[in-house]
C-alpha positions as CSV (number, residue, x, y, z in Angstrom):
1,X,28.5,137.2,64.7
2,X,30.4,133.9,64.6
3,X,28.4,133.1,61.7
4,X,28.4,136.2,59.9
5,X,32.3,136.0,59.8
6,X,32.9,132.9,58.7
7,X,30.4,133.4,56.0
8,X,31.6,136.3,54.6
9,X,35.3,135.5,55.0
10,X,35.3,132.0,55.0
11,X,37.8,132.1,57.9
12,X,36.9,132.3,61.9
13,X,39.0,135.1,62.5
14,X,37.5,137.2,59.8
15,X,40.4,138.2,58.4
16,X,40.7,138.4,54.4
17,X,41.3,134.6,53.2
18,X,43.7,135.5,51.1
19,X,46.1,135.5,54.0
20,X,45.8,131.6,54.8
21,X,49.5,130.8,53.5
22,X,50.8,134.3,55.6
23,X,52.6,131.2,57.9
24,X,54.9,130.2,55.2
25,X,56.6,133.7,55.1
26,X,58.5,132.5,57.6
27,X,60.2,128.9,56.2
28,X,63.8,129.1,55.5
29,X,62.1,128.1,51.9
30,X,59.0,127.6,50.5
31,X,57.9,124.3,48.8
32,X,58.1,123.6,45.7
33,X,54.1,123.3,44.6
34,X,52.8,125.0,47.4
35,X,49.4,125.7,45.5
36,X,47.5,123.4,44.0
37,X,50.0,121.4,42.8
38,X,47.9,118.2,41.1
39,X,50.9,116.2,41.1
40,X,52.0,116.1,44.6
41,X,51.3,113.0,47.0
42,X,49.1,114.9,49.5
43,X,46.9,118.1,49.9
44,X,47.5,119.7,53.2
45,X,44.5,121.4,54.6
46,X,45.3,123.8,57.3
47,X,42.6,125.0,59.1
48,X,41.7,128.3,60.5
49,X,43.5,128.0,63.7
50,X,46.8,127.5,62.0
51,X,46.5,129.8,59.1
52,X,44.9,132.8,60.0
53,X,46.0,132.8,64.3
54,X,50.1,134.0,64.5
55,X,50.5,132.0,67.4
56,X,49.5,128.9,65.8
57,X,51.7,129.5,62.7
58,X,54.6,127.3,64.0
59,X,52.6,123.8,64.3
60,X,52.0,124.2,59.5
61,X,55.6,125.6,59.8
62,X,56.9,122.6,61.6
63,X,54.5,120.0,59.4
64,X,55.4,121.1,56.1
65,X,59.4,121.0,57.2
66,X,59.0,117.4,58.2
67,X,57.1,116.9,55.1
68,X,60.1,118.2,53.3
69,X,62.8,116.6,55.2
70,X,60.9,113.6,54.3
71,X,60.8,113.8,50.9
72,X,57.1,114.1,50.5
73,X,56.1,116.4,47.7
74,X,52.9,118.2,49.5
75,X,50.5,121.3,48.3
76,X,47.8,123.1,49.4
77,X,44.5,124.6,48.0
78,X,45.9,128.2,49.3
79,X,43.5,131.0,49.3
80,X,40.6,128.2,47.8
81,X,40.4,126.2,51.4
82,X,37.8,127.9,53.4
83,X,36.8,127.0,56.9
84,X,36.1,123.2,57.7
85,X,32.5,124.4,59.2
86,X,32.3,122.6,62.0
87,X,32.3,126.0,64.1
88,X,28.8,126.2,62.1
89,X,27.7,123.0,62.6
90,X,28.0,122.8,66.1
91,X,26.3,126.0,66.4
92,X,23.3,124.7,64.3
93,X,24.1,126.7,61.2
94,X,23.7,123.7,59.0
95,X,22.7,125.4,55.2
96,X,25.9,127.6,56.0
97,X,28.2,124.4,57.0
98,X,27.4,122.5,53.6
99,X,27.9,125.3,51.5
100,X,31.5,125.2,52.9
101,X,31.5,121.8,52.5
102,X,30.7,121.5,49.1
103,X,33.3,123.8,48.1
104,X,36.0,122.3,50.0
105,X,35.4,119.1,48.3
106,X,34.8,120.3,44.9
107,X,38.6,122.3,44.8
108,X,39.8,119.3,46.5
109,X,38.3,116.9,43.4
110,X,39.4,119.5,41.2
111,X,43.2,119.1,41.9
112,X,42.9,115.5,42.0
113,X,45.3,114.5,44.6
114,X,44.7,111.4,46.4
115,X,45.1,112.0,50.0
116,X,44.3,114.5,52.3
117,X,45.8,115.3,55.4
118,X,44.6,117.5,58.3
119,X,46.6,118.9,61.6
120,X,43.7,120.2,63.5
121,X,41.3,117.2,65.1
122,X,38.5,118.9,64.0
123,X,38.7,119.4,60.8
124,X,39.9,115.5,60.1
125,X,36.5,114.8,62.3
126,X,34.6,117.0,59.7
127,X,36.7,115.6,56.3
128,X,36.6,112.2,57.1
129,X,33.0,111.4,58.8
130,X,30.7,114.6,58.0
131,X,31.9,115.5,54.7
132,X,31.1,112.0,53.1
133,X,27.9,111.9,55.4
134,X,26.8,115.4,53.9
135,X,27.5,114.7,50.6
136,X,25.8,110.8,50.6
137,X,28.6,109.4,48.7
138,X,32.6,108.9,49.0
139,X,34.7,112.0,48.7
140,X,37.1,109.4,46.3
141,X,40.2,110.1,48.2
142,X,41.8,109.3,51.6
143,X,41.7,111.4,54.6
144,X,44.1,111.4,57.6
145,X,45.2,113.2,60.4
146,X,49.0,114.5,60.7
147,X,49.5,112.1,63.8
148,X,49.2,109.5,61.1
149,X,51.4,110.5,58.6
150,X,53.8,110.7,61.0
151,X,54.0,107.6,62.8
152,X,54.0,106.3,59.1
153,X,57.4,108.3,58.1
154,X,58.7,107.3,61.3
155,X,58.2,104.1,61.1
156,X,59.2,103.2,57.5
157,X,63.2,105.9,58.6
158,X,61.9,108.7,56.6
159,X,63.1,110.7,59.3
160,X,66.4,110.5,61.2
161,X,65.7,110.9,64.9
162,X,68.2,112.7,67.6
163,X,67.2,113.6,71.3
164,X,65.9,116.9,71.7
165,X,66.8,119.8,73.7
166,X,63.9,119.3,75.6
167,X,64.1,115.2,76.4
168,X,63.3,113.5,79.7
169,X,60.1,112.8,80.6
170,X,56.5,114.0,78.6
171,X,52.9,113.8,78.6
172,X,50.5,113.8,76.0
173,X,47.1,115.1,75.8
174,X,44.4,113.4,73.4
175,X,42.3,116.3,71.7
176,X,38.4,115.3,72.0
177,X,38.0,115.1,67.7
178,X,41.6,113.2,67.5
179,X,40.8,110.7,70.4
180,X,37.1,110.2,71.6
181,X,35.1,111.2,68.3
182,X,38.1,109.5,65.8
183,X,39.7,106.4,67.7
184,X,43.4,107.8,67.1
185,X,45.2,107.2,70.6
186,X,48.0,105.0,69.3
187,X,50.0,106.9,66.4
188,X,51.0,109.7,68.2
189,X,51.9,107.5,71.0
190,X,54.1,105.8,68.8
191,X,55.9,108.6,67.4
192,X,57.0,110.1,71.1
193,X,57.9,106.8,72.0
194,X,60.1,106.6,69.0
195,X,62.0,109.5,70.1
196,X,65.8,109.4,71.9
197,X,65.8,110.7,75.7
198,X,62.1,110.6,75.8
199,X,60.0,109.1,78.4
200,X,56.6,109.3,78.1
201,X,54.2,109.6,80.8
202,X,50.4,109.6,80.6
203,X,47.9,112.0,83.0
204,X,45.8,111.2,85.5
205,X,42.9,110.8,82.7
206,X,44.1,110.2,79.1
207,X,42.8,108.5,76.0
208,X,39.0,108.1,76.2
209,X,38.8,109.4,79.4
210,X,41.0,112.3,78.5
211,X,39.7,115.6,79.8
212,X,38.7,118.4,77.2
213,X,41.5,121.2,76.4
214,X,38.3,123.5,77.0
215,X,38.6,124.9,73.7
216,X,36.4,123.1,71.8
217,X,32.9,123.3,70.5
218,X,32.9,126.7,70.1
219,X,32.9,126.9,73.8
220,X,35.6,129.6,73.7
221,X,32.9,131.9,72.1
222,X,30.3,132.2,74.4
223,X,31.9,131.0,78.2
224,X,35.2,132.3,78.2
225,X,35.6,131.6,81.7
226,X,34.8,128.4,81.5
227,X,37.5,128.0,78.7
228,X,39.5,128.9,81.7
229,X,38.0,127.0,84.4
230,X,38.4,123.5,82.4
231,X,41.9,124.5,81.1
232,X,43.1,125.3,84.5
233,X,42.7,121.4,85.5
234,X,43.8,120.0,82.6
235,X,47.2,122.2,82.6
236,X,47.4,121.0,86.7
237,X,46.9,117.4,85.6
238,X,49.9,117.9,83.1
239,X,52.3,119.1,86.0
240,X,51.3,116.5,88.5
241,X,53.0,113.9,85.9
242,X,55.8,115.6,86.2
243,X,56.7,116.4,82.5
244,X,58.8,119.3,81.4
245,X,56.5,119.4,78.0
246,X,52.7,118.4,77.3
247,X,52.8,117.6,74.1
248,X,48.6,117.0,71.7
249,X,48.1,117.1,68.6
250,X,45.6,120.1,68.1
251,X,46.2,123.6,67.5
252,X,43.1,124.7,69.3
253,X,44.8,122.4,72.4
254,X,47.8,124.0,72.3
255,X,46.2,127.6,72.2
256,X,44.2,127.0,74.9
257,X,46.8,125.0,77.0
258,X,49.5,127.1,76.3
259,X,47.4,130.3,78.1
260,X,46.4,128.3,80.9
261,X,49.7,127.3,81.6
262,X,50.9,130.9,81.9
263,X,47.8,131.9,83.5
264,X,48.2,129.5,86.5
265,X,51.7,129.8,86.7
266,X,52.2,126.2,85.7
267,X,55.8,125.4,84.4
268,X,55.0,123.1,81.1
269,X,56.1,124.0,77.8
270,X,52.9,123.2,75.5
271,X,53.6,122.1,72.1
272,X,51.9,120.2,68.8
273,X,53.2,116.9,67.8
274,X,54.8,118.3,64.9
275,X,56.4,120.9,66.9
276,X,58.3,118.5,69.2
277,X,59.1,116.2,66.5
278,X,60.4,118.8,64.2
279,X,63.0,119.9,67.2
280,X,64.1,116.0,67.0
281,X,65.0,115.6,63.4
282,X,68.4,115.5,62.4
């Protein structure tokens, strides 16, 4: 069924694909080059969980106003990006995945930006290692991960820090495609430490040893309640810190934590990176 949906609507939710920008309908205003604009710095490739899930719509919302605020002149591939494929190719559905693939890349060569940047772990994963190993040869432009682009904009004052309402003390959580599979531990790190009233803590297991959000690997389709079992400790691993917000860097992590924090009763505000850092910029 997974399969079937994705297929035909190049989307996981099987919703029509011409809704993947439906999360800008809500910025104060909408950027100038949105779609497929072949002179901007960057193309900003959203992923299913953000574009076509509501509750997910605030971590692009958040991004592309930091983009903004920064002054970096962003666009998108708009109703031409279809699903990564890794939901296909961890499910063995290989001839479907590369299909995707191949598309992707060809719309991305096609508007000619150089760099590409991701929020959701796996689809950086897919972009950065699969893609190129799919294909056999370079995709001939740069890939990154949010978390990157961040700690960059940060660092060079391209955004004018203030302590957030919600300061004081926070833990991070390193999504399995961000951390284990991609080496990225350190730039989001940074960018929390960079942040006034902050005091950041780290869980009982973090970086490599980090546990899964249990939403991953398309584990969420076929063992729902072991989505909820593994959850359920990570969540309880977030409060024993002590931190008023778990803060990762994954959309699927923060849909996934988010519900097990309400479903155990836990009280930690779950948010993406770009979230938090959006609610610190002056």
């Amino acid at each position: 069924m997974m399969g079937t949906r994705i297929t035909t609507h190049y989307n996981v939710s099987g919703e029509d694909n011409s809704a993947r920008l439906a999360w800008t309908d809500n910025l104060p205003e909408k950027p100038e080059g949105l779609v497929r604009d072949s002179g901007a710095e960057m193309a900003y490739f959203v992923g299913c969980v953000s574009a076509m899930f509501p509750m997910s719509y605030g971590i692009p919302q958040s991004f592309a106003m930091l983009l903004e605020k920064a002054g970096v002149r962003f666009t998108t591939l708009g109703d031409e990006e279809r699903c990564c494929g890794f939901p296909l190719l961890v499910a063995g559905q290989l001839e479907q995945a590369e299909a995707l693939i191949r598309h992707n890349v060809e719309a991305m060569r096609e508007l000619g930006v150089p760099r590409v940047v991701t929020t959701c772990p796996s689809c950086y994963h897919m972009w950065h290692y699969t893609y190129p190993e799919v294909l056999g040869e370079p995709l001939g432009f740069e890939v990154v991960h949010a978390v990157e682009v961040l700690d960059e904009l940060v660092e060079e004052g391209r955004l004018e820090l203030v302590e957030p309402r919600r300061a004081g003390k926070v833990t991070y959580h390193d999504p399995c495609d961000l951390g284990r599979k991609s080496g990225i531990y350190d730039p989001p790190r940074r960018v929390l430490e960079q942040i006034p009233g902050v005091t950041l803590v780290e869980m009982q297991q973090s970086r490599e040893h980090a546990l899964c959000c249990g939403g991953g690997g398309d584990l969420e389709t076929f063992d729902p309640q072991l989505v909820q079992e593994v959850s359920a400790q990570r969540i309880a691993q977030a409060a024993e810190t002590g931190a008023s917000v778990l803060v990762s860097a994954c959309p699927q992590c923060v849909r996934t934590l988010s519900k097990a924090a309400r479903a155990n009763r836990v009280r930690v505000r779950v948010m993406d990176i770009t979230q938090y850092l959006e609610k610190a910029v002056a």
